[in-house]
C-alpha positions in Angstrom: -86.7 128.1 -55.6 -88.5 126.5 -52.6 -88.8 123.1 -54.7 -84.9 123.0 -55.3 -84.4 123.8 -51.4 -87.0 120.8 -50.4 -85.1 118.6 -52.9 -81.8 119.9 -51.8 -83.0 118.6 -47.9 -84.6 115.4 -49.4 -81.1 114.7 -50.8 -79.0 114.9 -47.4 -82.0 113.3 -45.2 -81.7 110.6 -47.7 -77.6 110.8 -47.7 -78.1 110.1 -44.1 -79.9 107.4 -44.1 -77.7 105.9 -46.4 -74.6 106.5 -44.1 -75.1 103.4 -41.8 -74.9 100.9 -44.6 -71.7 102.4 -45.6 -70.5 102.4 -42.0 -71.6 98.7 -42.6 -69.7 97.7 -45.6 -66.2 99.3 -44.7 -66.5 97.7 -41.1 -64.0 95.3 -40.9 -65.6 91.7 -41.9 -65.3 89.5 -39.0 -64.8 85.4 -38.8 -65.1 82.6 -35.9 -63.2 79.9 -35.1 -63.6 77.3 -32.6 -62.0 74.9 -30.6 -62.2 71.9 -27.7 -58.6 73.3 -26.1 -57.3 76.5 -24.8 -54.8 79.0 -26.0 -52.2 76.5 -25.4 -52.6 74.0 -27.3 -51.2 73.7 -30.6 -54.4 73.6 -32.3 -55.2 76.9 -30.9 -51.3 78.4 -31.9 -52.1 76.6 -35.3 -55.1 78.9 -35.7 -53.5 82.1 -34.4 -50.5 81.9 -37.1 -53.5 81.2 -39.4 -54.8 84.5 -38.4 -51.9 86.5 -38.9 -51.4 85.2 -41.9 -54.5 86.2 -43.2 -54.5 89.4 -42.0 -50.7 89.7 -43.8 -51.6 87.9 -47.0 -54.8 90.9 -47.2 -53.8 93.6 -46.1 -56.8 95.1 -44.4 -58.2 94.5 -41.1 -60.1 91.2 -39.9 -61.7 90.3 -37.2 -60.7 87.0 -35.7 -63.0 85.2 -32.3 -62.5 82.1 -31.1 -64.6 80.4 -29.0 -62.1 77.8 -27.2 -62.6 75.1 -24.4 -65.5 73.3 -26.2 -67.6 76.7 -25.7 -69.5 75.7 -29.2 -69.4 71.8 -28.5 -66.8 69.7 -30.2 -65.2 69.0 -33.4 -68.1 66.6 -34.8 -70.3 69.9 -33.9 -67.6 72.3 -35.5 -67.7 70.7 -38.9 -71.6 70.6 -38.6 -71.3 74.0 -38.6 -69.0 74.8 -41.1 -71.0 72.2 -43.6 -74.7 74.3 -42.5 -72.1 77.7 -43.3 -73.5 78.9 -39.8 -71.7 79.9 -36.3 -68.3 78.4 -37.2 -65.9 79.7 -39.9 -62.6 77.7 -39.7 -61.7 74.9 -37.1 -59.1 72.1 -36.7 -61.4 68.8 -36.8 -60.2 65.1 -36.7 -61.0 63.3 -40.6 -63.0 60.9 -38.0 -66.2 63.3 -37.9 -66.3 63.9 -42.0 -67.4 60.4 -43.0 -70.9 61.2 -43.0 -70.1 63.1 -46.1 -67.1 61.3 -47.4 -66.1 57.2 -46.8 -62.6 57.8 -47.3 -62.0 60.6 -45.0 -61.6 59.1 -41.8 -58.6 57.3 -44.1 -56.2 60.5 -43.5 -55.9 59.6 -39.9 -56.2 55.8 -40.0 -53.8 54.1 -37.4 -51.0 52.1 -38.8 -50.5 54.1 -41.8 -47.4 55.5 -41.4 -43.9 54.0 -40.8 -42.8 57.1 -39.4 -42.6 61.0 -39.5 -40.3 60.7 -42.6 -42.9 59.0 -44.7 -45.8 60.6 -42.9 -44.0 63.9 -44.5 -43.8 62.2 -48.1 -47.5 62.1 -48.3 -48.6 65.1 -46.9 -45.7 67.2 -49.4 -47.2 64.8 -52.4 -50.5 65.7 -51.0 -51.9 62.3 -51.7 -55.0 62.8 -50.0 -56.5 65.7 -52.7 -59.1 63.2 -53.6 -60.6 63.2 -50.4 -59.8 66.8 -49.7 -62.0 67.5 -53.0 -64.6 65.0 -52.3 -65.2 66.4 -48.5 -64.9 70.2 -50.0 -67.8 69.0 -53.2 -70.1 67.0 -50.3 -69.6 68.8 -47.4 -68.9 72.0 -48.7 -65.7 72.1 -46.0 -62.4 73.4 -47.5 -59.4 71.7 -46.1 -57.5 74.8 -46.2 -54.4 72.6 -44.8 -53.0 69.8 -42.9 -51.8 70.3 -38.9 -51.1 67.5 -36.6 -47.8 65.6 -35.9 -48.1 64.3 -33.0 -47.6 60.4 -32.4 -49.7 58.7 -30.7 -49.4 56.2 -28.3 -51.8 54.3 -25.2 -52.1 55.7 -22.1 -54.1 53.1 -19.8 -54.1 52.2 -16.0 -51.9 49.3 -16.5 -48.9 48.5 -18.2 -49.2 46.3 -21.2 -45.5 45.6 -23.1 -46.2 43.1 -25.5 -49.0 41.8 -27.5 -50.2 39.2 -24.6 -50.6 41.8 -22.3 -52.6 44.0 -24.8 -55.4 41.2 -25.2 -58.7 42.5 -23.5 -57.7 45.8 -22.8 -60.6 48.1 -23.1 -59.4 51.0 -24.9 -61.6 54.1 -25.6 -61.0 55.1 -30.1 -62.9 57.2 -32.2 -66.0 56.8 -34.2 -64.7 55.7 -37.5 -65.1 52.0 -38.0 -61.1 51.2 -38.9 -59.8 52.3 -35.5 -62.4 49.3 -33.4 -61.7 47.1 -36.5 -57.4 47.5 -36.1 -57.6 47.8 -32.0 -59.6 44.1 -32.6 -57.1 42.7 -34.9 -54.7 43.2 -32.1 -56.7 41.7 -29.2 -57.8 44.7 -27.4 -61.7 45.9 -26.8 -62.1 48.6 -28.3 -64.9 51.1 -27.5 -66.4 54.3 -29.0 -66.6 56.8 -26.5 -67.4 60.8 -26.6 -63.3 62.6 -26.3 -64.9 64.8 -23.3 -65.7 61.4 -21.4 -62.5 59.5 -21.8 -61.1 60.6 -18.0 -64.6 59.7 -15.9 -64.9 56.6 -18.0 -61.0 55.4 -16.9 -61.5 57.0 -13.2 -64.6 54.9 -13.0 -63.1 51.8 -14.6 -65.5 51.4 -17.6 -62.5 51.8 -19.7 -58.9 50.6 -19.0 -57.3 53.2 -21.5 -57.2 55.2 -24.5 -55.3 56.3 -27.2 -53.6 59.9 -28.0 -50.7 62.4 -28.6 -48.7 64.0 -26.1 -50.9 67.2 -26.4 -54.0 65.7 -25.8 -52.2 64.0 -22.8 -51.0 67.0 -21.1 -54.1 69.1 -21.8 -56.9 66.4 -21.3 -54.7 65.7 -18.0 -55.2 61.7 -19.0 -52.0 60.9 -17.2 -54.0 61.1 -14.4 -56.0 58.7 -14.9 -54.1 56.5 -17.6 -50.3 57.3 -16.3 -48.7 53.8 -18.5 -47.8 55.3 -21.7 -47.8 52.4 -23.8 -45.1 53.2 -26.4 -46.8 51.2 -29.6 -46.6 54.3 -31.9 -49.9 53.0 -33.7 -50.7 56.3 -35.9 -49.2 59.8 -36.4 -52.4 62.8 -36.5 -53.4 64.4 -39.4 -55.6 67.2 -38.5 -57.0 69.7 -41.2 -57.5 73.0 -40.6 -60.9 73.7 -42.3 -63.3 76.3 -43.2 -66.7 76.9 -44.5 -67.4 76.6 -48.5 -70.3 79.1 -47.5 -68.4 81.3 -45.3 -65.6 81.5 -48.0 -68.1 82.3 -51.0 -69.2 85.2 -49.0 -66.0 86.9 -48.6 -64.4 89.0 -51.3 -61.9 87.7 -53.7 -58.4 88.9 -52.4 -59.9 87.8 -48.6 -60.9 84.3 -50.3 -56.9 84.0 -51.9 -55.2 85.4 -48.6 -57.1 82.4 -46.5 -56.5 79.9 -48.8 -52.7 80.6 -48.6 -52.7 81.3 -45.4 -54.2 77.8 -44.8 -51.4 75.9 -46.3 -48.8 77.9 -44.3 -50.3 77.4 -40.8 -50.3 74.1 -41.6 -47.2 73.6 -42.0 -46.9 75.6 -38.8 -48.6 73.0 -37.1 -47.2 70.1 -37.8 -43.7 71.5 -37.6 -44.6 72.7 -33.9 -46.6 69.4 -32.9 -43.9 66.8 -34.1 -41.5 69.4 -32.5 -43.0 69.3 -29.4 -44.3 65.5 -29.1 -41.1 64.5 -27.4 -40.6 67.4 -25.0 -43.8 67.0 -23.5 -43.3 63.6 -22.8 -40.6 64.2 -21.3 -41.5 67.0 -19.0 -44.3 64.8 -18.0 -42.0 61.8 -17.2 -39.3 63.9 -15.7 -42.3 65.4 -12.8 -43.5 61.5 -12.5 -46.5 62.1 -14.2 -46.4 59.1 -16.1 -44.8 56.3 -17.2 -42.9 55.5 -20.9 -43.7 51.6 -21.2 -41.3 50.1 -24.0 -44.1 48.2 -27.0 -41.6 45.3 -27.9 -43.5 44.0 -30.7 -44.5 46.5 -32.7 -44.2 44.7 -35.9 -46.0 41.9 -34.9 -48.6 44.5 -34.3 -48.2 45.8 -37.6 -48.8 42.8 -39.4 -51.8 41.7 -37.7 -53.0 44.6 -38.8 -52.3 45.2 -42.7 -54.8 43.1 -44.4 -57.8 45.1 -41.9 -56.2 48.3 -43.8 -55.8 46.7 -47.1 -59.6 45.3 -47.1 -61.0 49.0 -45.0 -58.9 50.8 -48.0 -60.6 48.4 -51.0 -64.1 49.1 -48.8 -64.1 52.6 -49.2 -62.4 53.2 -52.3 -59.3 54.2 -51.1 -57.3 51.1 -52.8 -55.3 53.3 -54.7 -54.2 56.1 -52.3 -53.6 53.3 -49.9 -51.1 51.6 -52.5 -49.5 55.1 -53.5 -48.7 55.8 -49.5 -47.2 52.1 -49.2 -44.9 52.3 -52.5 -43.4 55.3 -50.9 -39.7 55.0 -49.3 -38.9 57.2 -46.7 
């Protein structure tokens, strides 16, 4: 009798201990995103509808906390962290900062790629860019869960340059990847690879003239500030993938794994309905208060064509020859 009531208490004390771990596994499973911009932005909206579609597609409660404002460093640190499967789950990060693991990546978001939204819509519905998508997802162990973006981007610079001529010299801030100094060159400009958080100081203390964005990062970097010519040349429409971490993924269970792989797609194509939406409204709010100043580019193709055989030879360079031909043959 008194061995059946000690193994009777032995039982519950060790039902007890047990409890926390179930307390553990039915807590709800939570995941972090990060970004440079605040709640505003459309990067930020593009991962919110990316929440609630996860939490839709699986049907049980997930915990979803952004760090924002550049809390967690910037994108090249975001996709550091999603490739280490540590700190950040899912971000929106510019192709530019995955060439370490891929060649052809910063490709997606080359300038002078893309005739116009039309076409820039062609490729991303073909989805023409799966072989770098699978060889960033096999090297870097990053998914590209989808593809945000839209937003055309233009010069904004502290003097007015119309033409060709009067785009020779200017010292214009790009990013890291070698094909944006190497097309800026081709033009006549002086290119210079500069951190994004930098760009304003480096205009306000003329060691930069200008630099290059969408109307998004305009308003929310406040570069018309500093850079209030808008120089209208067009030069590349963003791709910007919303990502998450191989590691992060493997460790989430099977129906979670399917809802935020479909839930990727679809905020993508949130975001780059809501970006191309917004492009022109923004610009012309800004315009409208005298913020800055729409310059007219008048030779745009001339621009173009000094700068197709740098794209054809950067495509050949990284093994890109074929998707580079496939986007070209389209007709929008």
């Amino acid at each position: 009798m008194q061995r059946r009531a000690f193994l009777g208490v032995a039982g519950a004390a060790a039902g007890l201990l047990a409890a926390p771990s179930v307390v553990r596994a039915q807590a709800p499973i939570t995941l972090n995103g990060a970004s440079q911009f605040n709640d505003e932005h459309v990067f930020n909206r593009t991962m919110t509808r990316f929440q609630e579609l996860v939490r839709q597609y699986y049907g049980r409660p997930v915990n979803f906390v952004m760090h924002n404002n550049s809390s967690l460093g910037l994108e090249k640190q975001f996709f550091e962290y999603m490739s280490a499967g540590r700190a950040v789950d899912f971000a929106i990060v510019s192709p530019a900062h995955m060439s370490t693991f891929s060649r052809a990546a910063p490709y997606i978001d080359a300038p002078f790629l893309f005739r116009d939204l039309a076409h820039w819509n062609q490729v991303l519905d073909q989805d023409l860019f799966k072989p770098v998508a699978d060889e960033v997802e096999r090297r870097a162990r990053v998914l590209l869960l989808g593809y945000a973006g839209g937003g055309v981007r233009n010069i904004f610079s502290s003097r007015p340059a119309r033409n060709m001529a009067e785009l020779r010299g200017l010292r214009v801030r790009v990013q890291g990847a070698p094909i944006w100094s190497r097309t800026f060159q081709a033009i006549g400009m002086a290119p210079q690879v500069i951190a994004y958080n930098e760009v304003y100081n480096a205009i306000q203390n003329n060691v930069i003239e200008a630099g290059e964005n969408e109307a998004a990062g305009v308003e929310q970097m406040r570069f018309f500030e500093v850079g209030p010519n808008l120089i209208m040349t067009q030069h590349a429409i963003t791709i910007r993938p919303l990502c998450f971490s191989v590691a992060s993924l493997q460790r989430l269970p099977r129906e979670l794994q399917e809802a935020i792989r479909r839930a990727g797609r679809e905020a993508g194509v949130f975001g780059r309905q809501t970006e191309s939406t917004e492009d022109e409204q923004k610009l012309a709010a800004l315009e409208s208060a005298g913020r800055l100043r729409r310059i007219p580019f008048t030779e745009r193709a001339q621009m173009n064509a000094a700068v197709q055989p740098v794209m054809a030879a950067y495509a050949r360079e990284i093994d890109a020859e074929g998707i580079h031909n496939r986007i070209a043959s389209l007709t929008s």
